[in-house]
N, C-alpha and C positions, 0 to 999 in steps of 0.2 A: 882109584885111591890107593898111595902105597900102605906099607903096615905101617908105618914111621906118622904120615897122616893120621889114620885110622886109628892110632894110637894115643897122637896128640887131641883126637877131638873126642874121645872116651873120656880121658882125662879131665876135659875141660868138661863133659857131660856130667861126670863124677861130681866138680867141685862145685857144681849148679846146684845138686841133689844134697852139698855139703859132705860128703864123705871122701872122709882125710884118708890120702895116698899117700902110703911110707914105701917108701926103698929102702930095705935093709939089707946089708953083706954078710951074709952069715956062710961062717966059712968052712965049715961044716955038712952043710947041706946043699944038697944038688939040686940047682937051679930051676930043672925042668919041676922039679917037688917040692918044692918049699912056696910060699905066697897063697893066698886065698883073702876072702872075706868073711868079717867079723863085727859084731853089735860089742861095744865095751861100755855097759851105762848105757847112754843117750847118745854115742857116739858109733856113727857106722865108718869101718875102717877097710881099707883094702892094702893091702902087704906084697910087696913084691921084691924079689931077690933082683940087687942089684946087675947081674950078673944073665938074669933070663933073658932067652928072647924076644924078639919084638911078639910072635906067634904068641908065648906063651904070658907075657905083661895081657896082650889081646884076649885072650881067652879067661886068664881071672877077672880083668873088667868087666867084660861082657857076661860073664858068671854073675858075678856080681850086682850090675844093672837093672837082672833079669826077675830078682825083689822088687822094682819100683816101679809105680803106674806111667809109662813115660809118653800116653797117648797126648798131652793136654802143654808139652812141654817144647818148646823150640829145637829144631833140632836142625843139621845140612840131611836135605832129602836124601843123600848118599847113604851118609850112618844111621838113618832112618830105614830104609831099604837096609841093610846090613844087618839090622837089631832085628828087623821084624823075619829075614830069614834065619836067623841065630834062633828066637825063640821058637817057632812053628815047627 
C-alpha cells in the first residue's frame, strides 16, 4: 500500500469515527510541526498543514486513531495490520 493510499483510507477511517479533518496553510509554521489532534466541545478534530508530508499527515492520523476502540469497526485488512503494528 503506498502512503497516498494509506492516507486516503485513515481518512476515510477518521470520517467513520466522525472526526473532522482540517487542512490548514499556516504560513508561519513548519510543516513537519504544526498538526495534531484535538477534543473542541463534542467535537474531535485532527489538523494538518497543508503543506506536510504524506509521512507526516500519516503519523498525526494514526496518532490520533490510536484514542479509539477500533477492534469492532470495518476496516481493509491492510490498514488493520498497519494500525495494530502502529499501536503495539
Amino acid at each position: 500500500m503506498t502512503h497516498e493510499e494509506l492516507l486516503i483510507q485513515l481518512e476515510e477511517l477518521a470520517g467513520r469515527l466522525n472526526i473532522q479533518i482540517r487542512v490548514e496553510s499556516a504560513k508561519n509554521e513548519d510543516p513537519s510541526a504544526f498538526g495534531g489532534f484535538c477534543r473542541i466541545q463534542d467535537q474531535y478534530r485532527v489538523i494538518l498543514h497543508s503543506k506536510a508530508s504524506f509521512g507526516r499527515k500519516i503519523e498525526i492520523l494514526t496518532d490520533a486513531l490510536k484514542h479509539f476502540a477500533l477492534d469492532d469497526i470495518y476496516m481493509r485488512p491492510a490498514l488493520r495490520e498497519y494500525l495494530k503494528k502502529e499501536t503495539d
